[in-house]
Every structure is written in C-alpha cells, then in structure tokens.
N, C-alpha and C positions, 0 to 999 in steps of 0.2 A: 808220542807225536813229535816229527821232527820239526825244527822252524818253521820251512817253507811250509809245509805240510797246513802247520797253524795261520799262513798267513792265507793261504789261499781258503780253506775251510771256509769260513766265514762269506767269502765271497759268490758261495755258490748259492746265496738266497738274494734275490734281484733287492729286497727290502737292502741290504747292508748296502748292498753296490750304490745304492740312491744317497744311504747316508754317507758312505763313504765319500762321495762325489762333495753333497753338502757340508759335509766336513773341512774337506780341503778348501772350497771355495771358501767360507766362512774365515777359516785360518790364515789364509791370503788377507783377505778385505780389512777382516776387523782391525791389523796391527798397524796395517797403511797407514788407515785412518788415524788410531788410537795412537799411534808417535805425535801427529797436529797437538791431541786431548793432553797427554803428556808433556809435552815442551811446553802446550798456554795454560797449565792447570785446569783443564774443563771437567775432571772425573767427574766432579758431584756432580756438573750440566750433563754428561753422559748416563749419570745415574737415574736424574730426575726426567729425562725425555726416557729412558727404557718403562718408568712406570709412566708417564705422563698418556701412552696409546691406549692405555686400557678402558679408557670408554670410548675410543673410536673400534676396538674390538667387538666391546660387547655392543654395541648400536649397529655392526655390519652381520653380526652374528644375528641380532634382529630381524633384520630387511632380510637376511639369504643373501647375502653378497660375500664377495672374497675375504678375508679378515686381514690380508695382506692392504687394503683397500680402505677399511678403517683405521689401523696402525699407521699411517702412512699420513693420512688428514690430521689424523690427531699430534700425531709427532710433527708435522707443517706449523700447524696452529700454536701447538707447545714456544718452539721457537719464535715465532713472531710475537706473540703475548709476551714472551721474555724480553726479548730486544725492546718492544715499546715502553712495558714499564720501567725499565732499567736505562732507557733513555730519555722519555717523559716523567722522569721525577727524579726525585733526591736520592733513591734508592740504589745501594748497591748491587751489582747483577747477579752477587750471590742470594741476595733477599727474594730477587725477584724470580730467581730460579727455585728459593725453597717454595713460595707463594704455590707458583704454576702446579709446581710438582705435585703438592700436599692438595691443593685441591682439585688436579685432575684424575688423581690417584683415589681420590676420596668418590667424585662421581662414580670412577671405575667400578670401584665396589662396590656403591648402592644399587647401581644399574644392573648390577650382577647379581647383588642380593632378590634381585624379581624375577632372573630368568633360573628354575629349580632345574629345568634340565641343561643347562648350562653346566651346573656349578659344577661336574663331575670332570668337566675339563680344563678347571682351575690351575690342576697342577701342573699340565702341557702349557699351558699360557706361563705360570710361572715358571718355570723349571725346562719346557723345549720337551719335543720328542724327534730329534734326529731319522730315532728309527721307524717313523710315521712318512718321512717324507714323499713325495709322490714325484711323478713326473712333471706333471704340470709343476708342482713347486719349487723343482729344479730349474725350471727354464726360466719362472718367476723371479726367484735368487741371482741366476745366470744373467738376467737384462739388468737387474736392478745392481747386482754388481761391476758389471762394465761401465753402465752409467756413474758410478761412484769412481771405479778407479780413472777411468776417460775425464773427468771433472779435474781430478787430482792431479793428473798428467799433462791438461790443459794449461792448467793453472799452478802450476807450481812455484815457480821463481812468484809470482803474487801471492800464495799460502805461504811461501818461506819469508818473504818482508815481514807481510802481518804477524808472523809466528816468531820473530824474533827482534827484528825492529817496528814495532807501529809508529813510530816517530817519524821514520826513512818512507816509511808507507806514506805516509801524509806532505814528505819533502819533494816525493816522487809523484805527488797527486793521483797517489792508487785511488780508487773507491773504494774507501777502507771499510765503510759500513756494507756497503754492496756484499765486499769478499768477504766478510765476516758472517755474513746473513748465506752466501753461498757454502761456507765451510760448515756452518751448522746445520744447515740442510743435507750435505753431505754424511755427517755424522746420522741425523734422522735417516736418512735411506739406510744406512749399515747397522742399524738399531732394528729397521724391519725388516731385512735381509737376513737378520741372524736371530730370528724370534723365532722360527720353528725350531732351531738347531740348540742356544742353550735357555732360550724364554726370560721370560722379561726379569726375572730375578740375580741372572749372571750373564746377564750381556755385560756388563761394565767389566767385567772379567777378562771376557775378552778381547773388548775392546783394550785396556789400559797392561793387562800384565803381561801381555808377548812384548810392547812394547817398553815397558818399563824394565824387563830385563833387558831386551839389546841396548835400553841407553845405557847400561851399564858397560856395556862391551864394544861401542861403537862413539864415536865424536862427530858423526855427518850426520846431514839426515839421511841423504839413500840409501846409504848403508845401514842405518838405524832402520828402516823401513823394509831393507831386503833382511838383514837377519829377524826383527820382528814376525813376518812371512814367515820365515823359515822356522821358528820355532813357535809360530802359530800351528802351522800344521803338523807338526810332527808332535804336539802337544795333543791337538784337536784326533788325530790318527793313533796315539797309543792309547788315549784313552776310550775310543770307541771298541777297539780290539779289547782291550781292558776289562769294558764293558759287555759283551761278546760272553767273555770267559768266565766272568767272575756273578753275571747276571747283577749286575748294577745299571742305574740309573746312568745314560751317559753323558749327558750335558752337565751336571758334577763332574761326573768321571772326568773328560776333559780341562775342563778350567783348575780340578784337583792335580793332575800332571802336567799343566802350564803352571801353578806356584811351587808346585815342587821343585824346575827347571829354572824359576825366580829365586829359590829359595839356595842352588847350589850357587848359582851363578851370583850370587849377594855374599855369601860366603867364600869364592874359590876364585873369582873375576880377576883377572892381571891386571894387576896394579890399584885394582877398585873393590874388592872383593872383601870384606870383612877380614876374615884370615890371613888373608894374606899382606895385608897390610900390617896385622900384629906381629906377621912372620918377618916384618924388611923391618919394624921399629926394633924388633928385640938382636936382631941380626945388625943393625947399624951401630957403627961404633961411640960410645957415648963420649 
C-alpha cells in the first residue's frame, strides 16, 4: 500500500471523515486556548473543570437531553463556585479549585453509580470516542468553537494584559475580574467541545501540551497560538490515522503523538532544547 493510497483508504467510511473533521477542529481550538492556560499556570484549573461536568453529564443523561447540555452547566457552575470561594475567603484559588474539583467529581460518580445502564459508557465519557462522532455533533463542536475562538479574537489585547500584566490590567481599568471570569468560561466551552473527541480524562492533554511545546519554539503569543494549532492537529491527524491501522483507542492515540512531538521538541528545540544546549556548553570555549 502506497502512501496516498493509505491516506485516502480510511477516508472512504463517512464515520472517519466525521472524525477526521472533529479532529482538526479540536486541534485548532484546544491549543488557542491552552497557550492562555500555559502562560497563567491554570493546568490543574483545566484539569479540574474536565472532571468537574461529570454530574451535569450524568443528570442530562437522566432527563434525555444533549449531554453537550449538561457538561456545559456544570463546567459554568464549576467556574463560578471557584472564583467566589477563592474570592470570598482566605483561600487560595488552588484550594478552591482542588475543593470544586474533588467534590463535583465525587457527585459524578455516585450519580453514575445508580444509572447501571449507563455505566457501559464510562469509558467514552472518559477516554472520548472521536470515532462516534455524528453530524449533529459536528455542527455542535463547529458553533461552540467559533464561539470560543470569536471570544479570543474579540478580546485579545484584554486576555493578553491579564495574561501577562494583571497589574497594567488594573492601571488600565480592564475589568479584570469580568476578563478573567470570561477566559475561564472560554476554557469550559473548549473542555465540552473536546469531550467526545479525547473525554474527560485527556482533555488537559490537549489543552496544554500543543501548547507547551510551541512555547518552546516560539516568544509571542500569535505565534505561540498559530504553531500550537498547527501541531495540534497534525498530532490530533496522525494519531487518528495511527489508530485506523493499528486498531487502537484514538483519543490516547492522539494526545500519545502530541508528547511525543513535546518530547523531540524538549530535546532538539534551537536554542531551548535540552540537547542542544549540552551541545553549545560543551562546544563553548572554556
């Protein structure tokens, strides 16, 4: 089988072309985003809203409603309960991110532990089924990412004060709680944007490591945001193909060939690169 051959193959069952589709969109969105998470340290806040939806899951799953619909309220609610304790008391907003986390995570699973015919789709909620996706959840994905990256675009020179001066932010009279409360909201929409694709267990994935490799390779944000993208998705794309051939699980598969792209580029990076840095000290003249 020649290249082309192998690249087209796959594309001739409409299921791939869907994920295909939700692939890229996803690989776009998530590293936008996940340069913000990156530059203000929020992983763990990233971590703990990817589990924080899982009882607005299981309660929409209840009713018969969209589950895009529960995740969505719940990751709303997640952020707000965060911001007010961590501003209504002594606490620091790591505290009050583990709090949120550990006990919306904890509902998830009780409420889960009552519905038996549920439980069998545990491992899609954790772990994503890319190759599930549907039409309708295309288009679902499609609005709600526009909406996220139009947000980003709107607002940017204001996410870029907060994200690297909050002091200037407040010199300038931003509404710094306002943008702050808006960038995390942003974050929850691309947290249930990207839940069918890699599930609530490696969204922080891919949220944070397309972009934690291009801040290696990059000193702007745009540029930090446009190569994140771009090795979003050619991350997110070989490991579907990957998955395809190898009949593996692809929402691993993916996040597994974006650290591996983490993993050269930490070692071989100009100027920044592990390696290559031993190579310019031993190469300098003592």
């Amino acid at each position: 089988m020649d290249f082309l051959q192998a690249v087209v193959e796959p594309l001739s069952y409409p299921f791939m072309v869907r994920a295909l589709l939700a692939a890229i969109l996803v690989g776009i969105l998530c590293p936008v985003v996940g340069a913000y998470m990156v530059l203000k340290g929020l992983s763990f806040f990233g971590d703990a809203l990817a589990h924080a939806i899982l009882p607005g899951i299981v309660i929409t799953f209840l009713v018969g409603w969209p589950l895009a619909v529960g995740a969505l309220a719940s990751a709303l609610i997640a952020v707000l309960l965060i911001g007010v304790i961590s501003q209504r008391s002594a606490l620091q907003e790591d505290t009050a991110i583990g709090i949120v986390f550990a006990g919306a995570f904890a509902l998830g699973v009780a409420l889960l532990s009552t519905v038996s015919s549920f439980a069998v789709d545990l491992t899609h909620i954790l772990f994503g089924d890319v190759l599930g996706v549907s039409s309708a959840d295309l288009w679902v994905m499609l609005a709600l990412g526009v909406v996220v990256l139009g947000v980003v675009a709107l607002f940017y020179k204001e996410f870029l004060v907060l994200t690297f001066d909050p002091m200037l932010a407040l010199v300038l009279r931003l509404p710094a709680t306002a943008l702050r409360y808006l960038l995390l909201s942003m974050i929850a929409l691309t947290v249930v944007t990207s839940l069918q694709t890699v599930g609530i267990s490696l969204v922080l994935a891919m949220l944070v490591t397309p972009a934690a490799t291009a801040r290696m390779l990059t000193r702007r944000l745009p540029a930090m945001m446009a190569v994140a993208a771009v090795l979003g998705v050619v991350a997110n794309v070989i490991g579907l193909y990957i998955s395809y051939y190898w009949n593996v699980a692809s929402g691993p598969m993916m996040v597994l060939v974006s650290t591996l792209l983490f993993g050269l580029v930490f070692l071989f990076a100009p100027g920044r690169g592990m390696i290559w840095r031993m190579v310019q000290t031993a190469a300098a003249p003592s």
